[in-house]
PDB file of N, H, CA, C and O in Angstrom:
ATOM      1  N   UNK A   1     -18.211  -2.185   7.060  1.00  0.00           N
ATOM      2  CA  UNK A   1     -19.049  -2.748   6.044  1.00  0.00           C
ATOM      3  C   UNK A   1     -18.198  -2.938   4.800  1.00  0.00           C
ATOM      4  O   UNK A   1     -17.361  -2.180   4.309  1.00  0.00           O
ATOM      5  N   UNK A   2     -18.677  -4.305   4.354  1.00  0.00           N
ATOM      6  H   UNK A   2     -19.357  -4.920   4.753  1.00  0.00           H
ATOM      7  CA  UNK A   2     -17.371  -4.320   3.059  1.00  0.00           C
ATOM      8  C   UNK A   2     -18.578  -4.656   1.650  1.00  0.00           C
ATOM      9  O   UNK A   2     -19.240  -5.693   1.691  1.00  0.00           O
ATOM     10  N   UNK A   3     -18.719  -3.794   0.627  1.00  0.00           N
ATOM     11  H   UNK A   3     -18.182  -2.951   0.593  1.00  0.00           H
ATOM     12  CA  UNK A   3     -19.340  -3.221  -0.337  1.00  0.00           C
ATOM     13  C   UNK A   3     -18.774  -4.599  -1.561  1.00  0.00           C
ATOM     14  O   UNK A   3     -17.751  -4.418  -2.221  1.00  0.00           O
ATOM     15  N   UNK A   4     -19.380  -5.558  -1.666  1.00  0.00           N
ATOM     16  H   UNK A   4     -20.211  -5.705  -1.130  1.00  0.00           H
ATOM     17  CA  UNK A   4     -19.201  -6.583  -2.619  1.00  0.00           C
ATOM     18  C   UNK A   4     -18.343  -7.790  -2.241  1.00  0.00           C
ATOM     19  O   UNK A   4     -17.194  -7.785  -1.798  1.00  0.00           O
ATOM     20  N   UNK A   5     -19.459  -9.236  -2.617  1.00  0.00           N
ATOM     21  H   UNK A   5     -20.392  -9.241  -2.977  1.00  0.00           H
ATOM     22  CA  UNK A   5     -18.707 -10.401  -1.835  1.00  0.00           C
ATOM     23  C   UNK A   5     -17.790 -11.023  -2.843  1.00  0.00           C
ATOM     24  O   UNK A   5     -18.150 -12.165  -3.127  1.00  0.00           O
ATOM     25  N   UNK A   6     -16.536 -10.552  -3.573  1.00  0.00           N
ATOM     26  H   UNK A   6     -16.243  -9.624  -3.342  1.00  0.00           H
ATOM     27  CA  UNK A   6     -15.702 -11.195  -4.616  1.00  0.00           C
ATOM     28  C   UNK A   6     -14.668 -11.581  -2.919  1.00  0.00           C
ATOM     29  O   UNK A   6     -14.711 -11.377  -1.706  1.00  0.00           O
ATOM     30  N   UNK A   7     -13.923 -12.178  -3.874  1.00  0.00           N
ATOM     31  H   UNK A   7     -13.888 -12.344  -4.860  1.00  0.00           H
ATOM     32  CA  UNK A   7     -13.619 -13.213  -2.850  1.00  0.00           C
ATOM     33  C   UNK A   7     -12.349 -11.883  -2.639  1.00  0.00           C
ATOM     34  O   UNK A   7     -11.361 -12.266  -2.012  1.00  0.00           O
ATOM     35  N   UNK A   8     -12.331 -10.990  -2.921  1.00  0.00           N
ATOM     36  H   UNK A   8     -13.134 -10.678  -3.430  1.00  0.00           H
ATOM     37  CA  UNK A   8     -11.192 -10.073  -2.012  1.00  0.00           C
ATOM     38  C   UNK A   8     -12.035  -9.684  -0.972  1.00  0.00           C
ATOM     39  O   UNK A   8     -11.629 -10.016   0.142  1.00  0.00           O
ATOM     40  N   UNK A   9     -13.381  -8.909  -1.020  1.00  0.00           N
ATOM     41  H   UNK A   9     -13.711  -8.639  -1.925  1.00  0.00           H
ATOM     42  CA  UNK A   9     -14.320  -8.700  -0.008  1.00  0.00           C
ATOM     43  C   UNK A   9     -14.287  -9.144   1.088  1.00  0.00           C
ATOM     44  O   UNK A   9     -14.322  -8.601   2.192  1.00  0.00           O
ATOM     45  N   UNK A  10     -14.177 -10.743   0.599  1.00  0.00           N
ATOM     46  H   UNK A  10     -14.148 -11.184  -0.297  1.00  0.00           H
ATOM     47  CA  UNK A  10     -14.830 -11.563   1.612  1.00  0.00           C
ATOM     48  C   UNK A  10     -13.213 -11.856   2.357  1.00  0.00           C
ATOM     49  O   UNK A  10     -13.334 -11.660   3.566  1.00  0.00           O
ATOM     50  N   UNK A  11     -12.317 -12.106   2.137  1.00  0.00           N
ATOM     51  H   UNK A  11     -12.218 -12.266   1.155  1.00  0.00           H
ATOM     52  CA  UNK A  11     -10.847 -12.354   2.657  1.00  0.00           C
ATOM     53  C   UNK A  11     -10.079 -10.698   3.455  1.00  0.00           C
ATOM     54  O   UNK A  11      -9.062 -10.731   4.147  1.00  0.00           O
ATOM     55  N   UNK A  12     -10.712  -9.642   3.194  1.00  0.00           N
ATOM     56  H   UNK A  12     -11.538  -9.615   2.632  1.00  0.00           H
ATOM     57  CA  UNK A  12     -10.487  -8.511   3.854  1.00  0.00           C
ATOM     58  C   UNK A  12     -11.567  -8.380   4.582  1.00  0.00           C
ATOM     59  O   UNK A  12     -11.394  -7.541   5.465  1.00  0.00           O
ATOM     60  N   UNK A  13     -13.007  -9.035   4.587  1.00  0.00           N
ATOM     61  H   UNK A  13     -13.148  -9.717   3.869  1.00  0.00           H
ATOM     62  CA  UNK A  13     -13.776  -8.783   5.780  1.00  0.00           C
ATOM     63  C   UNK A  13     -13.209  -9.499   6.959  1.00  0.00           C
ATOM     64  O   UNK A  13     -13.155  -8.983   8.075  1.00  0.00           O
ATOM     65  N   UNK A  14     -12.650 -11.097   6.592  1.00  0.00           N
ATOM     66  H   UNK A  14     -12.694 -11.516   5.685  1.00  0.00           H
ATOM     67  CA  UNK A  14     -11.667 -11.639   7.808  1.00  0.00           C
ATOM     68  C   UNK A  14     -10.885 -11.127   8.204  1.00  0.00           C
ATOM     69  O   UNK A  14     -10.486 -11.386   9.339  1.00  0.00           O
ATOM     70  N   UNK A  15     -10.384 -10.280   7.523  1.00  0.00           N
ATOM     71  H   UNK A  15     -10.707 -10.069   6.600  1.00  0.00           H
ATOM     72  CA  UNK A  15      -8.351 -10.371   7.800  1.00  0.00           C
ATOM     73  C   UNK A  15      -8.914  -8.931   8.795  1.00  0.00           C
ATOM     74  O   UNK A  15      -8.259  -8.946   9.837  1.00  0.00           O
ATOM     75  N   UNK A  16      -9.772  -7.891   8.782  1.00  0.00           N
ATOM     76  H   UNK A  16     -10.304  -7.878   7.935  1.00  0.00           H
ATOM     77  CA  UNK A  16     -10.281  -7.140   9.295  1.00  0.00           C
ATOM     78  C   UNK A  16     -10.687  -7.127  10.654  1.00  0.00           C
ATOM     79  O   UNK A  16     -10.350  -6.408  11.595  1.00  0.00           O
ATOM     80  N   UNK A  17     -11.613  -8.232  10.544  1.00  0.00           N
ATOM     81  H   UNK A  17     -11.886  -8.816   9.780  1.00  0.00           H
ATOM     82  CA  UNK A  17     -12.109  -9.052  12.020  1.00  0.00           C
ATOM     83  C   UNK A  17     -10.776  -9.686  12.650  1.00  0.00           C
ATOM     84  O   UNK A  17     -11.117  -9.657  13.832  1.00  0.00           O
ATOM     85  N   UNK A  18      -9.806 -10.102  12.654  1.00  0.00           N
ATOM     86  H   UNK A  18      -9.529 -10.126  11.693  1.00  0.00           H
ATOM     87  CA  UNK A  18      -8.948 -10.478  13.208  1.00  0.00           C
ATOM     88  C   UNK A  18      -8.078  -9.901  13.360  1.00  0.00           C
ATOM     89  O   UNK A  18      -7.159 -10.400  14.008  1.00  0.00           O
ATOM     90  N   UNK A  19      -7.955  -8.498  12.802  1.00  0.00           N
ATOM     91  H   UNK A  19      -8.702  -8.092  12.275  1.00  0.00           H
ATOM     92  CA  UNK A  19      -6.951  -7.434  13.372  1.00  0.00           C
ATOM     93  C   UNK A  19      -7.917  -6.772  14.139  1.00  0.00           C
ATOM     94  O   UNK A  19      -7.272  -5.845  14.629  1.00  0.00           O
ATOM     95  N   UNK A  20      -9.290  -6.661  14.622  1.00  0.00           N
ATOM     96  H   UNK A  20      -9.813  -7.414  14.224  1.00  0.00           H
ATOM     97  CA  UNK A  20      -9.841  -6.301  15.695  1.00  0.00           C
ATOM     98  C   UNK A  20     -11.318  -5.623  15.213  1.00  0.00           C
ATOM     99  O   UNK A  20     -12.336  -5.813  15.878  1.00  0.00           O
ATOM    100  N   UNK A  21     -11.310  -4.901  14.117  1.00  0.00           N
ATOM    101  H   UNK A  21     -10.483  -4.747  13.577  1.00  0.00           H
ATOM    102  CA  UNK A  21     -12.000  -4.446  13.525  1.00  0.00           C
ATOM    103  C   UNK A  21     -13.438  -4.937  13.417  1.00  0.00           C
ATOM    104  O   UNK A  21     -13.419  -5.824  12.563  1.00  0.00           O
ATOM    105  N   UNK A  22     -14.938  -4.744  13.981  1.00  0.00           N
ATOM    106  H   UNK A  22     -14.953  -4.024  14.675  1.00  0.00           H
ATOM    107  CA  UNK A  22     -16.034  -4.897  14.049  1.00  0.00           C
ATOM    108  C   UNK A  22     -16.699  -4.715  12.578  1.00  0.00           C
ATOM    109  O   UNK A  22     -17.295  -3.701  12.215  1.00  0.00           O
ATOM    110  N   UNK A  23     -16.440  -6.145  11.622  1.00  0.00           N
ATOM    111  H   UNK A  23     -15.955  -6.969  11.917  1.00  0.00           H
ATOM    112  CA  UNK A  23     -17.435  -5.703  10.343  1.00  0.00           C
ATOM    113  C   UNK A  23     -19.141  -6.073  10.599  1.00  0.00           C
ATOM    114  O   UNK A  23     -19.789  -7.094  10.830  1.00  0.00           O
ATOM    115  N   UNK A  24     -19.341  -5.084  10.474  1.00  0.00           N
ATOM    116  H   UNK A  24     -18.815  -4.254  10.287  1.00  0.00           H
ATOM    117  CA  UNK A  24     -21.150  -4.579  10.547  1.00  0.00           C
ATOM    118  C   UNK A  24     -21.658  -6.129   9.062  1.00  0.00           C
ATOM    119  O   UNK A  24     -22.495  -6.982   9.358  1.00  0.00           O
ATOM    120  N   UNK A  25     -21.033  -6.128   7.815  1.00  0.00           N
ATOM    121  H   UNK A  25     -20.353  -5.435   7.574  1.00  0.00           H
ATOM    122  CA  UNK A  25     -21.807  -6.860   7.103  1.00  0.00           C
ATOM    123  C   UNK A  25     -21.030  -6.926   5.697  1.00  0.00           C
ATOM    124  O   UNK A  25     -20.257  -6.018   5.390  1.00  0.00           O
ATOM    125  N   UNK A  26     -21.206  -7.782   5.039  1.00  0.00           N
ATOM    126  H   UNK A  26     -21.833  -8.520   5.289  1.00  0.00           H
ATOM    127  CA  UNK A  26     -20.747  -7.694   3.597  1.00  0.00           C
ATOM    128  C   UNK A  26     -21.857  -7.697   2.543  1.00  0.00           C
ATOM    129  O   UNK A  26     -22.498  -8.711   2.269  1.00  0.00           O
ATOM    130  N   UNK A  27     -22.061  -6.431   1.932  1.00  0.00           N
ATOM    131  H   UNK A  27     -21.540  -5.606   2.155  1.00  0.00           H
ATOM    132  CA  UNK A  27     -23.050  -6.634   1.276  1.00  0.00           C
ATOM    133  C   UNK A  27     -23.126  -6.630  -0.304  1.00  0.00           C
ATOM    134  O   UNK A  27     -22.477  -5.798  -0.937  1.00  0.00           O
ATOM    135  N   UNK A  28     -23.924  -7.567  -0.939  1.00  0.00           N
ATOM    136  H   UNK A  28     -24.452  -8.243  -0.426  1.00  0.00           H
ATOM    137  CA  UNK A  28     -23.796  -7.551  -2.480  1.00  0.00           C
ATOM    138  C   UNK A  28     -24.832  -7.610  -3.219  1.00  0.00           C
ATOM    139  O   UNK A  28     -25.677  -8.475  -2.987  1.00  0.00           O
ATOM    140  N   UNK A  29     -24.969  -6.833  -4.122  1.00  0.00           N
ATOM    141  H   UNK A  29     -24.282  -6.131  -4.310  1.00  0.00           H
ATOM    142  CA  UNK A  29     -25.930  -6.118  -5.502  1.00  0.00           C
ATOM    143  C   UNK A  29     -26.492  -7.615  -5.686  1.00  0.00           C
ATOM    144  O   UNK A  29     -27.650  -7.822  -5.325  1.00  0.00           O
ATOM    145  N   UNK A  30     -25.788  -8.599  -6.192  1.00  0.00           N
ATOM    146  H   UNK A  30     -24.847  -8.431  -6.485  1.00  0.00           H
ATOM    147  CA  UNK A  30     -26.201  -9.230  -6.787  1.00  0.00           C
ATOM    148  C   UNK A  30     -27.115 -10.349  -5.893  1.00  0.00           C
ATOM    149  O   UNK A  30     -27.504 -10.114  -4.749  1.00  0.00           O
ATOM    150  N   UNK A  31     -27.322 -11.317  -6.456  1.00  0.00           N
ATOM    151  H   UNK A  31     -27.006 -11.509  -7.385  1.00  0.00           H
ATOM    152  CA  UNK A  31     -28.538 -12.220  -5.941  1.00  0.00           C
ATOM    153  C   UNK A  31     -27.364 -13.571  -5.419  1.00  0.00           C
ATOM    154  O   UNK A  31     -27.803 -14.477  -4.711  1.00  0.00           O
ATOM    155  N   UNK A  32     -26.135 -13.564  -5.782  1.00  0.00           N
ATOM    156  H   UNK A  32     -25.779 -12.828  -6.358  1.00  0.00           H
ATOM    157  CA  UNK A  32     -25.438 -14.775  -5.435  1.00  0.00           C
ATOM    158  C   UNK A  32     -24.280 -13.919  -5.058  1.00  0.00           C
ATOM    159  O   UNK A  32     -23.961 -12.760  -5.324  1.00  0.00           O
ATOM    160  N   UNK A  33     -23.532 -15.291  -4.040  1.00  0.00           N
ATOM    161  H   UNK A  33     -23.791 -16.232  -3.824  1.00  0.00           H
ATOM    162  CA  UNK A  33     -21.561 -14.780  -3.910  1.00  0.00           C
ATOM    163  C   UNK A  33     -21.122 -14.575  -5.187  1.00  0.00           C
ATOM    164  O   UNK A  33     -21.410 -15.349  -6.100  1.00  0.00           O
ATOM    165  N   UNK A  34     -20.198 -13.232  -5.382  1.00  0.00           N
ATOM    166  H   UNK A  34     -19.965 -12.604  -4.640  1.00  0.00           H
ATOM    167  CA  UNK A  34     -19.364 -12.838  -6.281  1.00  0.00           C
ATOM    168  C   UNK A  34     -17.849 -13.498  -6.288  1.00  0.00           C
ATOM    169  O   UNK A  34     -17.076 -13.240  -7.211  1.00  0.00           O
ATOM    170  N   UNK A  35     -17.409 -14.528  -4.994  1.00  0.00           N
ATOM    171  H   UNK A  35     -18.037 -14.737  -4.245  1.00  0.00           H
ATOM    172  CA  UNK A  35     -16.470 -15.441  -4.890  1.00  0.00           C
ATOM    173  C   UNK A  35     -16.644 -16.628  -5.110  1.00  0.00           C
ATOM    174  O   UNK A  35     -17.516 -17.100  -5.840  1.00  0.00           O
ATOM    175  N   UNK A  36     -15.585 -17.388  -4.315  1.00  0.00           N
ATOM    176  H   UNK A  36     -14.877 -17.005  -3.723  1.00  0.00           H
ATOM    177  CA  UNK A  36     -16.262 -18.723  -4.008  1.00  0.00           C
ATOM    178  C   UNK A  36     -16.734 -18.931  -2.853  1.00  0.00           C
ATOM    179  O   UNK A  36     -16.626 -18.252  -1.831  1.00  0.00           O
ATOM    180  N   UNK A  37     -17.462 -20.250  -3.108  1.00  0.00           N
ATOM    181  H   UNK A  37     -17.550 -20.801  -3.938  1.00  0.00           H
ATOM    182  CA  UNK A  37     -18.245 -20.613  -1.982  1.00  0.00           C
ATOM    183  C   UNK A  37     -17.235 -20.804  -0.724  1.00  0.00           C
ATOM    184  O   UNK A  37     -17.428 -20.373   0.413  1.00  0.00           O
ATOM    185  N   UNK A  38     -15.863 -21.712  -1.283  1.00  0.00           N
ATOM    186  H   UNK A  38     -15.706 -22.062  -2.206  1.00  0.00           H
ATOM    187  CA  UNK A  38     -15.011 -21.445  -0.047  1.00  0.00           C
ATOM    188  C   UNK A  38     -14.750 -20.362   1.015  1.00  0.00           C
ATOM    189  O   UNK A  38     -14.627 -20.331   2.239  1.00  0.00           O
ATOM    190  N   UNK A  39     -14.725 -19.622   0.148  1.00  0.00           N
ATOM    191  H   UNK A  39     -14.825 -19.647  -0.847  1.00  0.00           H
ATOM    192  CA  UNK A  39     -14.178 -17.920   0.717  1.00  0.00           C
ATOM    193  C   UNK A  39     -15.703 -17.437   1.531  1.00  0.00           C
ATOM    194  O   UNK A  39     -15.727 -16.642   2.470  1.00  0.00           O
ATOM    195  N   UNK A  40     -16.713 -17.990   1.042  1.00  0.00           N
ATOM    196  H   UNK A  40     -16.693 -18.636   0.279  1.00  0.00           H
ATOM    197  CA  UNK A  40     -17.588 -17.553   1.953  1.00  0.00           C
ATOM    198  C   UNK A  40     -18.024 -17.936   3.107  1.00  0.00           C
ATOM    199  O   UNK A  40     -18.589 -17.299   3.996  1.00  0.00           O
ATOM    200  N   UNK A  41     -17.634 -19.343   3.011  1.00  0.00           N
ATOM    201  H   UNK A  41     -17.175 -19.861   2.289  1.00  0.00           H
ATOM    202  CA  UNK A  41     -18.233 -20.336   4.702  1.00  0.00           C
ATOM    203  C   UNK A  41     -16.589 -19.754   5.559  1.00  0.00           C
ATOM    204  O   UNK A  41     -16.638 -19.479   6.758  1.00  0.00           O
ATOM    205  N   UNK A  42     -15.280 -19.634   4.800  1.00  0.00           N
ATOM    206  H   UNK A  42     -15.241 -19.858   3.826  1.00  0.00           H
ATOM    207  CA  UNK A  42     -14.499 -19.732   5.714  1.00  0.00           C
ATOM    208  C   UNK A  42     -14.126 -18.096   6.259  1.00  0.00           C
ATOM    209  O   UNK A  42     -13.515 -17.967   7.320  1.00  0.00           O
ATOM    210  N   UNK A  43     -14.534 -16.898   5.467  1.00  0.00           N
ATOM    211  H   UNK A  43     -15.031 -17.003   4.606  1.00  0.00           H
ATOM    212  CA  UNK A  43     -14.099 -15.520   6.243  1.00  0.00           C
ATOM    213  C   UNK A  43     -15.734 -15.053   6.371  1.00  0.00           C
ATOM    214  O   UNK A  43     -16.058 -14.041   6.993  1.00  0.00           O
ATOM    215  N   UNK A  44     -16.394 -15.651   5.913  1.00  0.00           N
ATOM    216  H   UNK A  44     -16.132 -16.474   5.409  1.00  0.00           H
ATOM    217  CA  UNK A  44     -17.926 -14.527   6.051  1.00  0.00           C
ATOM    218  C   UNK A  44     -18.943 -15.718   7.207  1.00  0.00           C
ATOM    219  O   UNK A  44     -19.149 -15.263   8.332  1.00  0.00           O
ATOM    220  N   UNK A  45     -19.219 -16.403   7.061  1.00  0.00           N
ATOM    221  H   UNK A  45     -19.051 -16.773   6.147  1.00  0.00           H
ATOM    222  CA  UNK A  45     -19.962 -17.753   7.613  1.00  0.00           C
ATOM    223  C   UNK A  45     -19.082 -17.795   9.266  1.00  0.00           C
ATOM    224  O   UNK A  45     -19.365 -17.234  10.325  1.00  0.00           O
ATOM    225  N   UNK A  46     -18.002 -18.667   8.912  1.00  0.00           N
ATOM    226  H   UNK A  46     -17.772 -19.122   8.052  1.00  0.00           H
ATOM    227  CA  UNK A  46     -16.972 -18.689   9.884  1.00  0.00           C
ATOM    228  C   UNK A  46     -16.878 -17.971  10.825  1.00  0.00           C
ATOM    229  O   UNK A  46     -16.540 -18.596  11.830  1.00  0.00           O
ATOM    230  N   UNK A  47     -17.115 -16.253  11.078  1.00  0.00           N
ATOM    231  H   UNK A  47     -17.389 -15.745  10.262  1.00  0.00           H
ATOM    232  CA  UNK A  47     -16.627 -15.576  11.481  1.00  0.00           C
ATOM    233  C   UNK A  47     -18.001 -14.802  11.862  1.00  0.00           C
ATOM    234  O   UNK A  47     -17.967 -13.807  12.586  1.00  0.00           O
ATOM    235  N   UNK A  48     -19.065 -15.254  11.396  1.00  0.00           N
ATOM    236  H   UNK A  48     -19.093 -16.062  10.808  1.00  0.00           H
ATOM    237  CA  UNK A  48     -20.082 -14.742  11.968  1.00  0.00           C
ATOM    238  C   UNK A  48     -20.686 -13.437  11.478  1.00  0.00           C
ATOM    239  O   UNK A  48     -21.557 -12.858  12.126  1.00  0.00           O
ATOM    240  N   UNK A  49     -20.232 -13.003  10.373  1.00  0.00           N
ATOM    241  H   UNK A  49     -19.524 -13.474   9.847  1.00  0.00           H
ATOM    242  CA  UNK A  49     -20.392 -11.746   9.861  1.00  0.00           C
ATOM    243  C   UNK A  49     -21.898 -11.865   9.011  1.00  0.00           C
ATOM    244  O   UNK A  49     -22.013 -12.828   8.253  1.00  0.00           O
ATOM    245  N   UNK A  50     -23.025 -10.916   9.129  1.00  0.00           N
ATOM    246  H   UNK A  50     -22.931 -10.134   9.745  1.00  0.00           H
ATOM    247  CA  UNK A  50     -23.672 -11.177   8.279  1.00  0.00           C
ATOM    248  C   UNK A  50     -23.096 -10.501   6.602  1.00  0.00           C
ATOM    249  O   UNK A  50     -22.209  -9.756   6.184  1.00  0.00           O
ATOM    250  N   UNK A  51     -24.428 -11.448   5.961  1.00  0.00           N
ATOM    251  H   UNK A  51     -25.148 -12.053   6.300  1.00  0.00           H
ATOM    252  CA  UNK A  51     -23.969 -11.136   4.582  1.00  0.00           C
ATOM    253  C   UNK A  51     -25.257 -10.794   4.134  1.00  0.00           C
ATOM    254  O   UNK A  51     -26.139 -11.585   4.470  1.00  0.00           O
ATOM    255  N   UNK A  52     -25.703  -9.512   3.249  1.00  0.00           N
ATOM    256  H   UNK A  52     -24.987  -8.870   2.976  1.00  0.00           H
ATOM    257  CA  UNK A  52     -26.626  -9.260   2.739  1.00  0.00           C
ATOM    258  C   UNK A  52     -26.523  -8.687   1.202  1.00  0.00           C
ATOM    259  O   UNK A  52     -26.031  -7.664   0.726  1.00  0.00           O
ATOM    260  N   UNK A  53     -27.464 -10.225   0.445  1.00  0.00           N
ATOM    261  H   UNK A  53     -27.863 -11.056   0.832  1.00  0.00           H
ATOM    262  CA  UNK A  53     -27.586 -10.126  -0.711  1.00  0.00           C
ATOM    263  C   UNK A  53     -29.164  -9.373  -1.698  1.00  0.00           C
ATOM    264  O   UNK A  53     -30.360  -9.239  -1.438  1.00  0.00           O
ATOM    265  N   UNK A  54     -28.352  -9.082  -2.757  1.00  0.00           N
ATOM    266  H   UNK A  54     -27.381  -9.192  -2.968  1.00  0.00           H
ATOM    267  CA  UNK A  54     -29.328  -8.003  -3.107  1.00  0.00           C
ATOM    268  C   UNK A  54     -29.806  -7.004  -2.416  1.00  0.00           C
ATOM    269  O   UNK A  54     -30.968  -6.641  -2.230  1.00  0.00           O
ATOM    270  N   UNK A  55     -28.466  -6.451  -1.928  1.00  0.00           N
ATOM    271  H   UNK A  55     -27.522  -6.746  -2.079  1.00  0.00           H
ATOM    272  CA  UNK A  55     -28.737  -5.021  -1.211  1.00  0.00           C
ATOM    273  C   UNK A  55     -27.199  -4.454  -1.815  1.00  0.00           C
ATOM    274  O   UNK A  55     -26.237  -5.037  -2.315  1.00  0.00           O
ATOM    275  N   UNK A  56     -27.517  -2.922  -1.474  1.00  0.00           N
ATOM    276  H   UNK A  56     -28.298  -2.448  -1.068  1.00  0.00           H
ATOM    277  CA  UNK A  56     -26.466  -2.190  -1.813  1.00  0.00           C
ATOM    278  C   UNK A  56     -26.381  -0.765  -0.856  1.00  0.00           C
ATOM    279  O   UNK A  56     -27.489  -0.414  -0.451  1.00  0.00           O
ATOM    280  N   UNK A  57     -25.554  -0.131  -0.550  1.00  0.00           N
ATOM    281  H   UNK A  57     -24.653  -0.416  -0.879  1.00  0.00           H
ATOM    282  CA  UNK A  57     -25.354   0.819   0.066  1.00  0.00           C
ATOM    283  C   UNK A  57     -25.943   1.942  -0.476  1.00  0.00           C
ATOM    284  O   UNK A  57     -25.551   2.096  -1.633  1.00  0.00           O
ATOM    285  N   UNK A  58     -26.805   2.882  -0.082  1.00  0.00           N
ATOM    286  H   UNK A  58     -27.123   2.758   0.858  1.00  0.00           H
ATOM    287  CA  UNK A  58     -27.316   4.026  -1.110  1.00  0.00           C
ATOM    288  C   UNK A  58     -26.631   5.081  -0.562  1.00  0.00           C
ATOM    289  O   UNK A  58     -25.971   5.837  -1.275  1.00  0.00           O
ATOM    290  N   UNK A  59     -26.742   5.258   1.011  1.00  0.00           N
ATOM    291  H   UNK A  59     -27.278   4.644   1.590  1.00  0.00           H
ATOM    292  CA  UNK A  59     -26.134   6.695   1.633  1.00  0.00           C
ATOM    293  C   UNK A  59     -25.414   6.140   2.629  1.00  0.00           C
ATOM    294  O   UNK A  59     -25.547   5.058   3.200  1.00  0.00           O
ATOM    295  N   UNK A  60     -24.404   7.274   2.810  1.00  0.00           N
ATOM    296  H   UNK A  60     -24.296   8.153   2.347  1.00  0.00           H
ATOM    297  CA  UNK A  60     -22.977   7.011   4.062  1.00  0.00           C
ATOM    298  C   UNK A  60     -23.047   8.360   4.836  1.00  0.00           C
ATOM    299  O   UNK A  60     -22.453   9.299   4.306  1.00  0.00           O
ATOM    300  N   UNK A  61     -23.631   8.570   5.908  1.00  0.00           N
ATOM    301  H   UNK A  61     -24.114   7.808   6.338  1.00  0.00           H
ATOM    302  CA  UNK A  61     -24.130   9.950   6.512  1.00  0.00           C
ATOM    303  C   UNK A  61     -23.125   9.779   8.069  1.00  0.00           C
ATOM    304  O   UNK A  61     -23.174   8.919   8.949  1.00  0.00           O
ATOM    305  N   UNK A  62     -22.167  11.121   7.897  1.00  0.00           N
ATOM    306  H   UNK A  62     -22.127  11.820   7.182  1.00  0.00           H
ATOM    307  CA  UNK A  62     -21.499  10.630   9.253  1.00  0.00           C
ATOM    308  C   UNK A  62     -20.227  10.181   9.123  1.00  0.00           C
ATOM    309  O   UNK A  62     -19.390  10.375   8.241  1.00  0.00           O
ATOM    310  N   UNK A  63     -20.192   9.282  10.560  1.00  0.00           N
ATOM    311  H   UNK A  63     -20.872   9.125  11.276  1.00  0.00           H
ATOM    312  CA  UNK A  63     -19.256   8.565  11.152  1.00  0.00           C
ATOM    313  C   UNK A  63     -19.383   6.956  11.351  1.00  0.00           C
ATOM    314  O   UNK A  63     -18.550   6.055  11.254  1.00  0.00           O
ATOM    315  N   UNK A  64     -20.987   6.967  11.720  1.00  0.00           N
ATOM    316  H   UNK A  64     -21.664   7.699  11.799  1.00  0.00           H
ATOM    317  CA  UNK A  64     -21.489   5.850  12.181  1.00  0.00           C
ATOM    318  C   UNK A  64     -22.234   5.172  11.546  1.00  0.00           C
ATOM    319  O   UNK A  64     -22.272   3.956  11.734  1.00  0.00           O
ATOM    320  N   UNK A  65     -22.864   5.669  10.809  1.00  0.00           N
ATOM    321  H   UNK A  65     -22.833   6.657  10.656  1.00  0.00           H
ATOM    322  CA  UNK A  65     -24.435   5.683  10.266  1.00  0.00           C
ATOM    323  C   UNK A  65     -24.390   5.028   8.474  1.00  0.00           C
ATOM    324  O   UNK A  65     -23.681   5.630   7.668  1.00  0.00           O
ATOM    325  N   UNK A  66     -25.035   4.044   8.113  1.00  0.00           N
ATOM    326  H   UNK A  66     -25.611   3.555   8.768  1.00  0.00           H
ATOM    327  CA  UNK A  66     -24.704   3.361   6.446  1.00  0.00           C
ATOM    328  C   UNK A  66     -26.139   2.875   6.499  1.00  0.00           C
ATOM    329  O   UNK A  66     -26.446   2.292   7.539  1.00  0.00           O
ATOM    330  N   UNK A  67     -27.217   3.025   5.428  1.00  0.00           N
ATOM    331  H   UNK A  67     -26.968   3.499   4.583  1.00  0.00           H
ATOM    332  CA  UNK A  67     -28.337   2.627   5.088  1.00  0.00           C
ATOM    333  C   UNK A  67     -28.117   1.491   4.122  1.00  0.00           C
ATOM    334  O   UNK A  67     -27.659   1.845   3.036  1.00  0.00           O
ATOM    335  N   UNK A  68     -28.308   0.403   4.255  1.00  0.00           N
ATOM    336  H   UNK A  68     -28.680   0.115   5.137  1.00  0.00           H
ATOM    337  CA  UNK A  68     -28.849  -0.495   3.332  1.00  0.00           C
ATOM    338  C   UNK A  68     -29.699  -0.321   2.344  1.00  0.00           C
ATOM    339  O   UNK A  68     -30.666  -0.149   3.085  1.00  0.00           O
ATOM    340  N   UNK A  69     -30.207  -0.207   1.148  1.00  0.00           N
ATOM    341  H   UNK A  69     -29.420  -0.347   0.546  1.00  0.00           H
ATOM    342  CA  UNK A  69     -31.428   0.016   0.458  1.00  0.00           C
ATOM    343  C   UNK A  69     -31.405  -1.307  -0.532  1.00  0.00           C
ATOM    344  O   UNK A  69     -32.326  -1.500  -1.327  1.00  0.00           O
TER     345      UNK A  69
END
């Protein structure tokens, strides 16, 4: 899970997925992308990752386990 869509977010949620890595979601506080729109159709869109806006992480319990709130 990668915690805010600025366009580093969104370019390490790719670069992540293509070194093998299963991203669960990119999620951001705010109500819009914190990048550009580029960076979002081509590592977040592209790649199939969801993206959830106006959400934020509240608890990290574990190994496995991340609540959305």
């Amino acid at each position: 899970m990668i915690l805010g869509s600025g366009d580093i977010g969104m370019i390490m949620a790719r670069w992540l997925t293509l070194e093998g890595a299963r991203v669960e979601a990119v999620v951001e506080v705010l109500p819009y992308v914190g990048g550009l729109i580029r960076n979002e159709v081509q590592c977040v869109h592209d790649f199939d990752i969801p993206l959830f806006l106006e959400h934020t992480v509240t608890r990290v319990q574990g190994e496995r386990n991340v609540w959305r709130g």
